[in-house]
Steps between C-alpha positions, in 0.01 A plus 500: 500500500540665164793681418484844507536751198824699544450884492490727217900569377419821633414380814810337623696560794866605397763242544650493830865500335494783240883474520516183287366655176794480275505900428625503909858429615602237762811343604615132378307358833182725371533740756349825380765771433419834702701784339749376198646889444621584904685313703454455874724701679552666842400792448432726210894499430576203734717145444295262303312231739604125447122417538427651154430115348408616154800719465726167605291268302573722173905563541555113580279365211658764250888388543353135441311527223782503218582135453823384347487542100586258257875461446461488105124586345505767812250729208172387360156522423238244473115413383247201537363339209385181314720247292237330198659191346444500104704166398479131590816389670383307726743197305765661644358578862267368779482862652178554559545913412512334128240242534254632233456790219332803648587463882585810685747487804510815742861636515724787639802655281789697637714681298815703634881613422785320663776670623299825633391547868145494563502942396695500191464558162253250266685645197832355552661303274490146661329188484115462596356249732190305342358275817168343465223350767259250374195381730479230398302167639788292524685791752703838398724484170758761500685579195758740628716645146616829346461622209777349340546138395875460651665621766844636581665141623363142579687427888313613812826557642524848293181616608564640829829720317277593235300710822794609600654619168177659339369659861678803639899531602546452824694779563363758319141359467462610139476270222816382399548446134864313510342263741232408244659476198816357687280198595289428152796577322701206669197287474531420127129309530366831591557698151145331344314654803718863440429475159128491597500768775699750293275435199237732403274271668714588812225745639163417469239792455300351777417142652169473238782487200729210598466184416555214798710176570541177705862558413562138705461181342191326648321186449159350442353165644218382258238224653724254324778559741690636202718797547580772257746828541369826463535892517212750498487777316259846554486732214352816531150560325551930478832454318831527582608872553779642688715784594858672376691608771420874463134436521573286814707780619209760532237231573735388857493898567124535392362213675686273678195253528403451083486212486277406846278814365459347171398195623238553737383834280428240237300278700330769696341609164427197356808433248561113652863396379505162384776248386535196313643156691723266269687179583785356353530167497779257510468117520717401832689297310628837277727605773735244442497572125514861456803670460466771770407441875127547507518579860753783454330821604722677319382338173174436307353266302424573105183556410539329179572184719279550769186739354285695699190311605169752621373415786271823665461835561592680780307816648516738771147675530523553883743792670611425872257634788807553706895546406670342794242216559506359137812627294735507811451228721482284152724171585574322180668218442581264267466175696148582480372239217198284488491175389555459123784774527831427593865618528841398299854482551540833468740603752371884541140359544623244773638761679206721506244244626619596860622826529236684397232323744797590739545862431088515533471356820788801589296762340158451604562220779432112513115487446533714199308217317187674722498793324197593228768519199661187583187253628422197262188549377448123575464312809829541713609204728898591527537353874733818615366660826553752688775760411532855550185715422247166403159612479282236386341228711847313457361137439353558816511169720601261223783277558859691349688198419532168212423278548229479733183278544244754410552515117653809536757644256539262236716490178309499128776276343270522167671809450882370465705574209721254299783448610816710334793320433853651613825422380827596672716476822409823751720718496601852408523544142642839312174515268774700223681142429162348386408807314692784384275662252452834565435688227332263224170648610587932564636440121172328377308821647780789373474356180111501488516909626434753221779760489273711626490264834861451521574866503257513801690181661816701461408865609301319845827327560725743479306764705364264798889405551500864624818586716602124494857400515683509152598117522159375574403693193762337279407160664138545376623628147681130489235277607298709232782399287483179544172449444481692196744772340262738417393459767803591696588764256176684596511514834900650516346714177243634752699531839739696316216772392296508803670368779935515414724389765622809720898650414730269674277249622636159441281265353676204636387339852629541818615207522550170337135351487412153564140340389378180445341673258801320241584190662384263261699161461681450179337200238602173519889502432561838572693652751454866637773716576356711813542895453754658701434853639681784308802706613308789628144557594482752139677208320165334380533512176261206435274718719468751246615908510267729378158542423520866413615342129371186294732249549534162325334199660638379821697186531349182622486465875788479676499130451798345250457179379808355339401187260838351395595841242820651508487679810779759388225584220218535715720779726648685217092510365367578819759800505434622169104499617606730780699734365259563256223535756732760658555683139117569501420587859433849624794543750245616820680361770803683665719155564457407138565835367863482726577141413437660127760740537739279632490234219522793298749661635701164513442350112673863457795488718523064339518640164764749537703294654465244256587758206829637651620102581416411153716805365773421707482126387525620163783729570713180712408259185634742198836541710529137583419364138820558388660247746259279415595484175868493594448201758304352234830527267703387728306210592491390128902556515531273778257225393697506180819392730325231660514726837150466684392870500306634846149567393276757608372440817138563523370787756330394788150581613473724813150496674432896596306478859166696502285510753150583479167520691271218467299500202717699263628442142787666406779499226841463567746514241899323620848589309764295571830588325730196370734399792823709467783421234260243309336614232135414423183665466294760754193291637180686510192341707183640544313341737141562680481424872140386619472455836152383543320285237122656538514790644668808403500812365426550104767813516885438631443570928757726663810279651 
């Protein structure tokens, strides 16, 4: 029997469920939704019933639909788009994402702030997160950087106080500007990442004018089974273009959200951002040779050594259909590689391979991998099951164990990498004995800053230390110091016009502080003297005193290395050095201003007395030199007889006691009279008492 011809359009019977057209509301189990404006009640101006589902159904799935935000990168926006490669490098790497000139790979960028909570601010002055998806054939590559080659240390172990120091007080929960600058400032690694962040680069106008990095050290795998080092590199093609801190001051008050709005404004009218991908490249066998650690993340490699090597264009052309389901529930991590693409001994890296697979599977739960954003785009064979919220067939009735007898499961051993040789016996090494270079690199970028640029470095410093503590300030101004003068003299130039300590506030710390931050071993045949804590908490004097004034450059750290010189030298040098130091400092601090007045008031009271016992010495001499003279005769007389003659007897040397607190230098000066009825000479002695050999003050203490 033929079909028959359905009916006219016009003709049709309505659907028996009108309630699923998608301009109708249901509940989650498709229930249609009665009245979504009154609730059921008993009575007009009754209890509310229990039985009123939809009303239930909308309170419970409201206080569970927050999920936990990211502990760091808590901001961000993000955009879908192509990566096109444009340069052969396939000598260097088997990825398949590089295979040929021309390909296109589907990816997903997210770009955020760090230490903001998922409402704040995008115009803060802070580092940007950079983190990359590729879809690729070979599985998801995630390059997860910032927008900043280096970062502020190179353990894992300081990442987790980093959170805590750059995140909110805990008592007050405001930001807490000692706590920051109290923690990069003892981390003397950190200054090439503050130089960076308090640059004029330190705010970008926007995540479209940034450029991008790896940051990490990674490697590539070539089909020769030859390995090469390498760092990627993202630069910007709309140029560079940031903002001063008053512009980011109105911009934060305007519109909290610039830089999401700018982004997805853009690509909503058709402006596509792009970027450019480099490589550097560095033969493995370079690491031995060069003379920094190439996988120090607190370091990077020269471009004259290592030149930037084009690889393709990045661009996002396609805006998210939905905030939460693409930018938020985003996992990213950087274990994600395929092959061709590998990792280094770069301890930060290491580190991150697990936790930040772990922190998605707290976010978003353990079959986050299920979700659109974070599906391969290739076949998917992982052999996990089950787990809370799965939704696809789950492998269904396959066998969920290797090895098995149904070819199920197995490894691609075509894949492996060459092996990477290791040297050294595990165990925990302080990373500062093998390399203590800190500042090499900040001084190669101040020095390549226009004036113009420095200025900036120093005005950003001195106002983001805000109400910071006045030692943590002078700490910064010597690690500046040390890694450059002018540097140094900028920044204490700068706090003292826009941010100067408060009256009486002492710029010395609380207490005597203790870092590894110093505790390098000595060279071969030296031997290192370990610094002993001062008198008093405000005794720091190698800490510093002021930064309301320039002062001259700090002393080394508190480190003295004694190589065989005169060691009396070295103490009378190292004395000179501080009471010059104190000559030149701005007296700020109540304790020093005291101890001031003391030493003072002492060299006064020493110098009087002195003056009145050298007149009276003068007085006791012109009476006695006439019996001198007359012994003396008489002597002659008696010699002349053959009489032995008694001779003067010389005066002996009295000690004067003095006591004196620890760590003072004072002068003392001792008469002592010939003995009585002998004549002889008035012995004068002066004679400094130290009662410490490092530490003490430059001025005479009270005692």
């Amino acid at each position: 029997m033929p079909p028959s011809t359905p009916p006219p359009l016009e003709q049709k019977k309505p659907s028996p469920l009108p309630h699923y057209s998608p301009t109708f509301l249901t509940t989650a189990a498709g229930v249609p939704v009665v009245d979504n404006n009154n609730s059921a009640t008993a009575g007009p101006r009754g209890l509310l019933l229990s039985q009123d589902i939809w009303l239930n159904e909308k309170l419970a799935n409201f206080v569970h639909e927050v999920i936990p935000e990211r502990r760091m990168h808590a901001k961000g926006a993000g955009a879908f788009g192509t990566f096109t490669v444009t340069n052969d490098i396939t000598r260097y790497t088997r990825a398949a994402l590089f295979s040929e000139v021309g390909k296109k790979t589907e990816m997903f960028a997210r770009f955020s702030t760090v230490a903001g909570e998922r409402g704040s601010a995008d115009a803060e002055r802070d580092l940007r997160g950079f983190s990359l998806r590729f879809y690729t054939e070979e599985g998801n590559w995630d390059l997860v950087g910032n927008n900043t080659p280096v970062f502020f240390f190179r353990d894992p172990k300081k990442f987790v106080d980093l959170n805590h120091a750059i995140k909110r007080d805990p008592r007050s929960g405001l930001r807490n500007a000692t706590f920051k600058w109290d923690f990069w400032t003892l981390l003397p690694e950190a200054l090439h990442q503050v130089t960076i962040t308090m640059s004029d680069r330190g705010i970008p106008d926007g995540y479209r004018h940034m450029h991008g990095f790896g940051s990490h050290t990674f490697s590539f795998i070539n089909h020769e089974q030859q390995r090469h080092w390498v760092k990627f590199h993202l630069l910007t093609q709309q140029g560079i273009k940031n903002l001063t801190d008053d512009e980011a001051a109105i911009l934060r008050g305007v519109d909290p959200d610039s830089s999401t709005r700018d982004l997805f404004q853009a690509i909503d009218r058709g402006d596509y951002p792009r970027w450019t991908m480099y490589v550097q490249i560095m033969p493995e066998a370079d690491a031995a040779t060069v003379p920094y650690h190439p996988f120090d993340l607190t370091k990077v490699w020269p471009h004259a050594d290592y030149p930037l090597i084009e690889v393709g264009v990045m661009e996002l052309n396609r805006n998210p259909e939905n905030y939460f389901r693409d930018v938020e529930q985003c996992v990213f991590s950087p274990s994600n590689v395929p092959p061709g693409i590998g990792f280094s001994p770069d301890r930060m890296l290491q580190s991150r391979l697990f936790n930040y697979l772990d922190a998605g599977r707290y976010r978003v739960g353990t079959n986050y991998f299920q979700i659109p954003v974070n599906r391969a785009r290739c076949p998917v064979f992982s052999n996990h099951r089950d787990g809370h919220v799965r939704v696809d067939d789950n492998y269904g009735g396959r066998p969920h164990y290797e090895p098995n007898s149904f070819a199920q499961w197995q490894s691609q051993p075509q894949y492996r990498e060459p092996p990477l040789k290791l040297e050294g016996c595990a165990d925990v090494y302080n990373f500062r004995e093998d390399d203590d270079d800190y500042f090499s690199q900040p001084r190669a970028l101040f020095l390549l800053m226009t004036p113009a640029q420095r200025q900036a470095l120093f005005d950003n410093t001195a106002r983001h230390f805000e109400d910071a503590a006045a030692f943590v300030k002078e700490r910064h101004a010597q690690n500046c110091e040390r890694c450059h003068p002018d540097y140094g003299r900028g920044v204490r130039a700068a706090m003292a016009r826009l941010n100067p300590i408060k009256p009486g506030e002492s710029c010395c710390p609380p207490a005597h502080v203790s870092s590894d931050a110093w505790a390098t071993r000595p060279p071969p045949g030296r031997s290192v003297q370990p610094p002993e804590p001062p008198l008093y908490a405000h005794d720091g004097v190698r800490m510093g005193c002021c930064v309301g004034k320039a002062m001259p450059p700090a002393p080394p750290p508190p480190c003295n290395v004694y190589t065989g010189a005169d060691e009396e030298q070295q103490q009378q040098q190292q004395q000179q050095d501080e009471d010059a130091r104190y000559a030149d400092v701005a007296m700020c601090c109540p304790f020093l201003q005291a101890r001031a007045a003391a030493a003072s008031a002492l060299a006064t009271y020493t110098d009087a007395v002195q003056q009145q016992q050298q007149q009276q010495h003068k007085r006791q001499n012109a009476g006695k030199a006439e019996a001198r003279r007359g012994a003396a005769r008489a002597a002659a007389a008696a010699a002349s007889s053959t009489c032995p003659a008694a001779l003067p007897t010389a005066p002996q040397q009295k000690q004067q006691p003095a006591t004196c607190v620890r760590g003072a230098a004072i002068t003392i000066t001792s008469i002592t009279p010939a003995p009585s009825g002998a004549s002889g000479t008035v012995t004068r002695k002066r004679k400094v008492v130290k009662t410490h050999k490092k530490h003490r003050p430059s001025r005479g203490a009270p005692c």
